[in-house]
N, C-alpha and C positions, 0 to 999 in steps of 0.2 A: 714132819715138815715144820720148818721153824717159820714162824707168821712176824718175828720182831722186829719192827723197824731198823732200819739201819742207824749206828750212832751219829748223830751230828760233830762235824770237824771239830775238833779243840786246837784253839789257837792258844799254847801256853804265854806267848808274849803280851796276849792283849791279856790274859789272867794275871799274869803278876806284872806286868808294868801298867794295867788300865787300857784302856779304847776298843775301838769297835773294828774293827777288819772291814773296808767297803763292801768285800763278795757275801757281808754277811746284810746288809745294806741292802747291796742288790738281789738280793735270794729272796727279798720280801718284797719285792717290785709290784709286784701284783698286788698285794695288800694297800700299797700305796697309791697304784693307782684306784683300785676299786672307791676305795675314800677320800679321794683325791687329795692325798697332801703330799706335797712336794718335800722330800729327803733332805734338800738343800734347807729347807724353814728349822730344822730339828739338828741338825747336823754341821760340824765344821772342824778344818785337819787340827789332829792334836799334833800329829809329825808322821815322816813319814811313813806311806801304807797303815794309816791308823786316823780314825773317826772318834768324835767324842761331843754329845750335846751343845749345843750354842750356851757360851756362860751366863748368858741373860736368859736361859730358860730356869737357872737356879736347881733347887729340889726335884725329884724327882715327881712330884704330887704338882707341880706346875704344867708339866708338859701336856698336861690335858685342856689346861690354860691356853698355852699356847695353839695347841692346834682348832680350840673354840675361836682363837683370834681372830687365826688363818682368811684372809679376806677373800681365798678363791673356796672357802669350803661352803 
């Protein structure tokens, strides 16, 4: 019996062009809500079917920044 999780989708477009796939967004809904931070604070269209950080969140080491800000956390 094989116990291995199933692979997670690969989206090659967002690999080689950059961004984030929304259903990959929404597949962590619950993450989000548990912590309550809203997807829309971190998130904004790079083009379309494709997500990608708000540019004012900058580095990656900010974004924790940011959701400290977060005024409904």
């Amino acid at each position: 019996m094989d116990n291995t999780p199933e692979p997670e989708p690969e989206n090659m477009k967002a690999y080689l062009l950059g961004g984030i796939p929304p259903a990959e967004v929404a597949a962590q809904e619950t993450e989000y809500d548990r912590f309550k931070v809203d997807p829309d604070s971190l998130f904004e269209p790079l083009r379309p079917d494709y997500l990608t950080f708000w540019e004012s969140i900058g580095p990656k080491s900010a974004i924790k920044t940011t959701l400290e800000a977060d005024r409904h956390l």
